[in-house]
MILUMVO-979073 format. One record per residue (C-alpha): residue number from 1; residue in one letter; x, y, z. Coordinates in steps of 0.1 Angstrom, whole numbers, always signed. Last residue first. Example, Ala and Ser with C-alpha at 12.3 -4.5 7.8 and 13.67 -1.06 7.14 Angstrom:
BEGIN
REC  nr rest    xx    yy    zz
REC   2    S  +137   -11   +71
REC   1    A  +123   -45   +78
//
This chain:
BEGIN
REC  nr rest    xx    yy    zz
REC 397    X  +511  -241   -52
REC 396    X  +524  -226   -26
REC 395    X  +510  -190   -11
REC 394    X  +531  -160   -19
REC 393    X  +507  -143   -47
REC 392    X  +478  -153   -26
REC 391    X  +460  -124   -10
REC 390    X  +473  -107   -45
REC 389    X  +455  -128   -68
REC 388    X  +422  -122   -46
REC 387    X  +430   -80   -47
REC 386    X  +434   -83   -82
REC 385    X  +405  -103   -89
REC 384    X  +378   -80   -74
REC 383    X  +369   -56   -94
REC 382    X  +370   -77  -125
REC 381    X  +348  -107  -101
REC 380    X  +319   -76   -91
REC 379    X  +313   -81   -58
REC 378    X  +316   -45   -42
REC 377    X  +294   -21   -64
REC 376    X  +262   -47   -74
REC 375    X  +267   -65   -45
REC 374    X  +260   -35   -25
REC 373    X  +228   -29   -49
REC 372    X  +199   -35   -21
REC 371    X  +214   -24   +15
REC 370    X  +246    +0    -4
REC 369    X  +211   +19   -16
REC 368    X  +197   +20   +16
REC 367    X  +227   +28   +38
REC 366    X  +231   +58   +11
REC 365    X  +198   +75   +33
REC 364    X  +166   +90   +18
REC 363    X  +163   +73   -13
REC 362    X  +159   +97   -40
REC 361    X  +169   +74   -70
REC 360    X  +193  +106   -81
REC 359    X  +208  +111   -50
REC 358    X  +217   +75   -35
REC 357    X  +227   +69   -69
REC 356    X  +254  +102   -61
REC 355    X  +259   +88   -29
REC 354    X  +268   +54   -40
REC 353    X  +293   +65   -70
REC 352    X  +288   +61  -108
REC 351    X  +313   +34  -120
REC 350    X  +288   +25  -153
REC 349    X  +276    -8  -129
REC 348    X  +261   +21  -103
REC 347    X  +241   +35  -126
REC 346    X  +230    +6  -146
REC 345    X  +218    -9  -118
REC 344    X  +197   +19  -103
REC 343    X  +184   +23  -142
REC 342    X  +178   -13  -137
REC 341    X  +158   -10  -103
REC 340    X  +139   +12  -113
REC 339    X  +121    -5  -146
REC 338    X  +119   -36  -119
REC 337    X   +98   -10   -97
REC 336    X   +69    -7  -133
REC 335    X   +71   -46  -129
REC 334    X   +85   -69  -153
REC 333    X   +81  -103  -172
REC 332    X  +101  -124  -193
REC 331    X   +97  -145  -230
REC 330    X   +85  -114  -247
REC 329    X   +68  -108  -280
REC 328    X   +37  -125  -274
REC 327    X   +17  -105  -302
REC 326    X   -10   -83  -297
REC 325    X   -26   -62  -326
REC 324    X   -45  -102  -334
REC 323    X   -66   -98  -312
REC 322    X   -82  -131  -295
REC 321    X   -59  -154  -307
REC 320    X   -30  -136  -297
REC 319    X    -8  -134  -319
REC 318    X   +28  -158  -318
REC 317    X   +60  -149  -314
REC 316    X   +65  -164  -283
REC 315    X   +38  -191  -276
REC 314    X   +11  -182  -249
REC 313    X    -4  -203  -225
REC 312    X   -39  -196  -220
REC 311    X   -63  -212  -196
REC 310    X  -101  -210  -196
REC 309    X  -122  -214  -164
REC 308    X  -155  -217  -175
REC 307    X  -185  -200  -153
REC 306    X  -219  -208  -167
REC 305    X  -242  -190  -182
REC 304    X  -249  -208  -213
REC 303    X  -207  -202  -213
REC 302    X  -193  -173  -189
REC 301    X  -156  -169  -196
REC 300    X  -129  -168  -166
REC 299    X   -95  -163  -175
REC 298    X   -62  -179  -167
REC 297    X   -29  -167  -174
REC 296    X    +0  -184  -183
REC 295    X   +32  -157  -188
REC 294    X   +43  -152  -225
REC 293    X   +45  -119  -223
REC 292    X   +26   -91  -243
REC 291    X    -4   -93  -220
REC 290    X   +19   -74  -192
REC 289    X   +24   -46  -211
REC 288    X    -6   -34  -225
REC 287    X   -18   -44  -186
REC 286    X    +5   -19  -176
REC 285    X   -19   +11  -194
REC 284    X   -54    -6  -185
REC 283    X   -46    -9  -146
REC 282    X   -34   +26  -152
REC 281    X   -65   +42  -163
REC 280    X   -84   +17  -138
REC 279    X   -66   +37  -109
REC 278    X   -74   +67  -130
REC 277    X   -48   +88  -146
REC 276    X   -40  +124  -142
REC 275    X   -60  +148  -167
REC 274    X   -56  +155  -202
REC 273    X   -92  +141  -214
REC 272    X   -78  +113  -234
REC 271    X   -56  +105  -201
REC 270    X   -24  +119  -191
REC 269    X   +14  +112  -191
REC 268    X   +33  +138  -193
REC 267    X    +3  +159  -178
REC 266    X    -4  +191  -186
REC 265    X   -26  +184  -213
REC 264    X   -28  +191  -251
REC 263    X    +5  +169  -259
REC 262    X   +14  +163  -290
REC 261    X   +47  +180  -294
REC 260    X   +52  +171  -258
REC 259    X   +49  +134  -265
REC 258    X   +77  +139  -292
REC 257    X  +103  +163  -273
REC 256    X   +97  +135  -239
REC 255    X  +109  +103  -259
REC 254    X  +138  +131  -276
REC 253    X  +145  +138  -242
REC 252    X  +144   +98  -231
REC 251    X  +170   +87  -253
REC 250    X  +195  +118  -250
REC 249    X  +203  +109  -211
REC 248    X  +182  +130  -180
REC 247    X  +196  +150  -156
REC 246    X  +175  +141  -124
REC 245    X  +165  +170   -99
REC 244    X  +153  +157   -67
REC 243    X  +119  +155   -39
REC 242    X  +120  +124   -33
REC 241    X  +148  +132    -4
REC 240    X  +124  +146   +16
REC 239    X  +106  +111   +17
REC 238    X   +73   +95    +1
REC 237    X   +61  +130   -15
REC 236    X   +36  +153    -8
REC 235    X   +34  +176   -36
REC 234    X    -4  +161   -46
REC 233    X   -18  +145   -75
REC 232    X   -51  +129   -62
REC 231    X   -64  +104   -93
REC 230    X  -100   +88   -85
REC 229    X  -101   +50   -82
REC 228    X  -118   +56   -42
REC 227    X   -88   +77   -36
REC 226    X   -53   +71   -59
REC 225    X   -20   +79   -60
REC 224    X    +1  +108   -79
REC 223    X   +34  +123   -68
REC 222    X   +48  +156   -72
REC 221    X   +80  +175   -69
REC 220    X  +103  +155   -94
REC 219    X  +123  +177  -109
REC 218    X  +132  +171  -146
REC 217    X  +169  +178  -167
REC 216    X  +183  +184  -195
REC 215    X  +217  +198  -192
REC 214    X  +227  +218  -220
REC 213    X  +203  +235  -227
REC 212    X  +167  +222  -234
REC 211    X  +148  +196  -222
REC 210    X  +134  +208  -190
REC 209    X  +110  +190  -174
REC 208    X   +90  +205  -144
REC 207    X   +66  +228  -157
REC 206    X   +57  +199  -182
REC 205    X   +42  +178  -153
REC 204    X   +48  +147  -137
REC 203    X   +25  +127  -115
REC 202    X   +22   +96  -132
REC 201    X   +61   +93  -132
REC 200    X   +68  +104   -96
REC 199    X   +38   +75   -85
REC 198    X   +53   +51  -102
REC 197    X   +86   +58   -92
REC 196    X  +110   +78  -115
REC 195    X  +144   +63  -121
REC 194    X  +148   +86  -151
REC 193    X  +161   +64  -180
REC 192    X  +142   +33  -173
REC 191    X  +113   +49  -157
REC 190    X  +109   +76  -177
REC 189    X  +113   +56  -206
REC 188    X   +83   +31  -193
REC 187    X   +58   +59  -187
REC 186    X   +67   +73  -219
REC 185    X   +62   +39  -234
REC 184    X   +29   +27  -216
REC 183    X    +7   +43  -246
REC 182    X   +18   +30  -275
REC 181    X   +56   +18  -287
REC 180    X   +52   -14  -267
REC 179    X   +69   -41  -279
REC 178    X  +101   -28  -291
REC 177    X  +103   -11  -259
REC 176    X  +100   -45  -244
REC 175    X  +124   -64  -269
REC 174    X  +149   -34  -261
REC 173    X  +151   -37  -227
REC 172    X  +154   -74  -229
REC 171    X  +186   -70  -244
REC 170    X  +199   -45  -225
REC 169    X  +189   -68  -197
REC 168    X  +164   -60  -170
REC 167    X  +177   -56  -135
REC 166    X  +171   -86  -112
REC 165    X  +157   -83   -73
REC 164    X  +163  -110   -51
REC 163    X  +129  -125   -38
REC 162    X  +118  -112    -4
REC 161    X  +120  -138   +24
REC 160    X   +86  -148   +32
REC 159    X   +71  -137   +64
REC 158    X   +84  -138   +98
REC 157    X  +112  -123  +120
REC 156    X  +100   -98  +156
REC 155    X   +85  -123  +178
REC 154    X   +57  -109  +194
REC 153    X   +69  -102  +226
REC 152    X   +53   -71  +235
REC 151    X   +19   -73  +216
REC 150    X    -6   -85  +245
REC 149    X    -7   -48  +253
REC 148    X   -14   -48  +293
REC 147    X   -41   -30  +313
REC 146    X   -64   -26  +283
REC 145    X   -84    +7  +276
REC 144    X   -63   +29  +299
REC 143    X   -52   +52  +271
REC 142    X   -15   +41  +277
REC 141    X   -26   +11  +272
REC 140    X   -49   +14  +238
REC 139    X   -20   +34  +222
REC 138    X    +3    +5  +229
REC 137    X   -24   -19  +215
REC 136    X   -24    +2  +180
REC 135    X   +11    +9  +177
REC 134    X   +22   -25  +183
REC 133    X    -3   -44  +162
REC 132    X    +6   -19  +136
REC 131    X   +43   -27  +142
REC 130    X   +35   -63  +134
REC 129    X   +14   -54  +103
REC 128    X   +47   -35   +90
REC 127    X   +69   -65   +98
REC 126    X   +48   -90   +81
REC 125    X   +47   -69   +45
REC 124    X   +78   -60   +47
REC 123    X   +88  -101   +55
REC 122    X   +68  -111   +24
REC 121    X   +31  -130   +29
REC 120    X   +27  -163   +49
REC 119    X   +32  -143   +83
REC 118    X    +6  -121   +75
REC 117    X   -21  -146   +81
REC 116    X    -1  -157  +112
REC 115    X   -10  -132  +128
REC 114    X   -41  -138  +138
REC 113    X   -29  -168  +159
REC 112    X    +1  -144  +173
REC 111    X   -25  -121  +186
REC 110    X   -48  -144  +202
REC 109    X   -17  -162  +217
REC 108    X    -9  -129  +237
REC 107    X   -43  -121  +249
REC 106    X   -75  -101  +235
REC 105    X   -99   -99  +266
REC 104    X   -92   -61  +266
REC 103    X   -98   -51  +234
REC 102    X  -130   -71  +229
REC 101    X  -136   -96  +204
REC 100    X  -159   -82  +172
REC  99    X  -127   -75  +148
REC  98    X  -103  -103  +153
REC  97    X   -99  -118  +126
REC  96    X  -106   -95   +97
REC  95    X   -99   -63  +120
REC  94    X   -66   -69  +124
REC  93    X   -48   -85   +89
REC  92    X   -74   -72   +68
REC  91    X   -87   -37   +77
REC  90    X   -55   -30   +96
REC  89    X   -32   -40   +65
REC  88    X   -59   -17   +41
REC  87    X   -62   +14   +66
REC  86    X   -22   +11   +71
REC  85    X   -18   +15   +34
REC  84    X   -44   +42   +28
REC  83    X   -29   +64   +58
REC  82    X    +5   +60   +43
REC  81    X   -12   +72    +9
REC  80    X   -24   +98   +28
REC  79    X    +6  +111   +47
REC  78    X    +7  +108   +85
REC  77    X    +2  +136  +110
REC  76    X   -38  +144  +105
REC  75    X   -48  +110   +96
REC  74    X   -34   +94  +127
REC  73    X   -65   +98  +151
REC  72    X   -86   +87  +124
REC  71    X   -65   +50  +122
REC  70    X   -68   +47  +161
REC  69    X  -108   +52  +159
REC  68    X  -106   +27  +134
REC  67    X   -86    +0  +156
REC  66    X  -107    +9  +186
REC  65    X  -136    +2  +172
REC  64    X  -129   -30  +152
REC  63    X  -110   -39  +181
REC  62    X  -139   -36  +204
REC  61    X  -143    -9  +227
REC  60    X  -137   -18  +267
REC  59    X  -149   +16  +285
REC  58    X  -175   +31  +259
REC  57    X  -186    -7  +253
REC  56    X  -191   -14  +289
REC  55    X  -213   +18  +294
REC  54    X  -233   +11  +263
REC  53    X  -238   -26  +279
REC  52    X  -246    -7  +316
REC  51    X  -271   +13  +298
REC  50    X  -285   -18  +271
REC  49    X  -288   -40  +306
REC  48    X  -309   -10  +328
REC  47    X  -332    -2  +296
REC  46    X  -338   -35  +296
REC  45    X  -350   -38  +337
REC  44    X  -369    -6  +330
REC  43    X  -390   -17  +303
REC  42    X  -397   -49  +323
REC  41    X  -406   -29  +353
REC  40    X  -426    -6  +330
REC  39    X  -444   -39  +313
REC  38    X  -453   -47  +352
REC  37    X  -462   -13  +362
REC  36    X  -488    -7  +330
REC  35    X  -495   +13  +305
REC  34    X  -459   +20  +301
REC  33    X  -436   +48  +305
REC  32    X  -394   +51  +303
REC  31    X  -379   +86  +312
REC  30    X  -342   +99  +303
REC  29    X  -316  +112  +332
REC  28    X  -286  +127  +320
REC  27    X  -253  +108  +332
REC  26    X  -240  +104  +292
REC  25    X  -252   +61  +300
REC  24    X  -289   +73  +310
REC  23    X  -299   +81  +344
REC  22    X  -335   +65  +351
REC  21    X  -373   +81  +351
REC  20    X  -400   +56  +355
REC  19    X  -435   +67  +343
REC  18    X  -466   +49  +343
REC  17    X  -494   +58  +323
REC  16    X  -530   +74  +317
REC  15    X  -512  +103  +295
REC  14    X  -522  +132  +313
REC  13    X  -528  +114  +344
REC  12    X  -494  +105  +349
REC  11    X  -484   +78  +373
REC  10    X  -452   +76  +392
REC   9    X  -435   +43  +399
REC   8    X  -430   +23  +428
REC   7    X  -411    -9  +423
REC   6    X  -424   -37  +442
REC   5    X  -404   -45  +471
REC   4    X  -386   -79  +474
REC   3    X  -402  -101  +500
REC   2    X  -388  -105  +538
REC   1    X  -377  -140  +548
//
């Protein structure tokens, strides 16, 4: 049986060495020396495996890779704060568990076993990493990185079914105003009496709220989010129809005459140094709220240096043992949306039409305002009796 050959390699004078010239992974030829033909053989051999690795990789990315090189390619037609959501769900619910496998060896079953990690959070929240899963492998097959996207028959229902939405009452309105006539209560008024979304109310200017006349009014035009805790304002907003004029009641312009009077920023609601608020500006404004209820919490102290979980349950009424300006002075809790949803609520239970709601909570179609409040307009039991009494007028006792 005939032996191998021995490589042959060239040797160069100049620098008493071997030199072995091989085509690198771009097609452009790069050179290997050694002292040495048996180190340049072995030099050559591992140039040879990290080439035809770089090669693989380039051909069959990872998910990580791929999944990141997906989320730059939609940063130019996608709106930023949609771009920071998907960048989060991808980062968590994609690259978390499956990050380092290849695309192309990822089957079916991988898919649904990672999952399953969004499946035990809300329905949105399941359906939106679903479609990312979609989107991303789809993109990957027509691309010719994966033959097949082991997404198509993910089963479209999971996650938690969202809780039911409740309005606050007029009652616990006014315990909540009551208990915070600071900071959060413009922020809260424009909520309540404006419909504003977070990210409306945080953005608003004094250009766009008018409070004189005889139809005071604000146009929302602007929203505010957040990059790396710094405060991006930006006309940009969730839908077309976001962008609305709202005529606003007598409570909230006289709330609006007496922060203006004060006001040294453009901002309606601004920081000490009159620009937009921080992400940790606002943390600090809702959590004035939120330590006012009677919620248990749990905090961690450090004691000789070591971590003590320490619980609290507040009593209503009561001060807060460790400041005494706070007192639990509500028995309920609530979210900036909740302060949404009842002015929503309140609009339609005053007789105020679906459309017009549809209008002034900007929603971008009435099918999603008859979606959440239909039971609001249709299956109220004064509406409703006279047609039930009349179903039956003829029927025996």
């Amino acid at each position: 049986m005939a032996r191998p050959k021995k490589p042959t390699y060239e040797f160069i004078p100049s620098r008493n060495e071997y030199r072995k010239r091989i085509k690198g992974p771009d097609g452009k030829y790069i050179a290997l020396y050694a002292q040495t033909p048996d180190e340049l053989t072995e030099k050559v051999a591992l140039a040879q495996r990290q080439i035809e690795e770089a090669v693989y990789r380039r051909e069959n990315p990872t998910v990580r890779e791929y999944a990141e090189k997906w989320l730059t390619m939609q940063a130019s037609s996608i709106r930023v704060t949609t771009l920071a959501d998907y960048t989060s769900k991808v980062k968590i619910y994609i690259i978390e568990p499956l990050g380092d496998r290849y695309m192309q060896e990822i089957t079916p079953d991988d898919v649904k076993m990672a999952i399953t990690k969004a499946a035990s959070k809300s329905a949105s929240i399941y359906r939106s990493v679903q479609m990312l899963y979609k989107l991303i492998f789809t993109s990957a097959e027509q691309s010719k990185i994966i033959d097949e996207s082991p997404c198509k028959n993910l089963n479209p229902k999971g996650g938690k079914a969202p809780k039911e939405k409740t309005a606050l009452t007029t009652e616990q309105v006014q315990t909540l105003l009551d208990a915070v006539r600071g900071l959060p209560y413009p922020f809260i008024m424009l909520c309540l009496y404006a419909g504003l979304r977070r990210e409306e109310a945080l953005a608003l200017q004094w250009d766009s709220v008018f409070l004189d006349g005889s139809a005071p009014h604000i146009v929302v035009c602007r929203a505010w989010h957040i990059e790396h805790n710094r405060p991006v304002v930006t006309t940009e907003l969730k839908t077309k129809a976001a962008k609305r004029t709202i005529p606003i009641p007598p409570q909230l312009v006289d709330c609006l005459k007496e922060v203006k009077e004060s006001s040294i920023s453009d901002y309606v609601i601004a920081s000490s140094e009159g620009q937009p608020l921080s992400g940790t500006q606002w943390g600090r404004l809702w959590k004035y709220v939120t330590v006012r209820s009677t919620k248990e919490r749990t905090y961690t102290r450090y004691v000789n240096g070591q971590k003590i979980k320490h619980t609290v349950t507040p009593v209503l009424g009561q001060k807060a043992a460790h400041n005494a300006s706070v007192v639990y002075s509500m028995d309920f809790q609530v979210t900036p949306h909740q302060l949404r949803h009842t002015y929503i609520t309140n609009l339609l239970l005053a007789g105020v039409d679906v459309k017009t709601v549809q209008v002034l909570a900007g929603h971008e179609h009435a099918k999603i305002t008859l979606d959440i409040y239909a039971h609001l307009t249709y299956n109220q039991p004064k509406d409703l009796i006279s047609k039930v009494n009349g179903a039956f007028a003829n029927n025996p006792k």
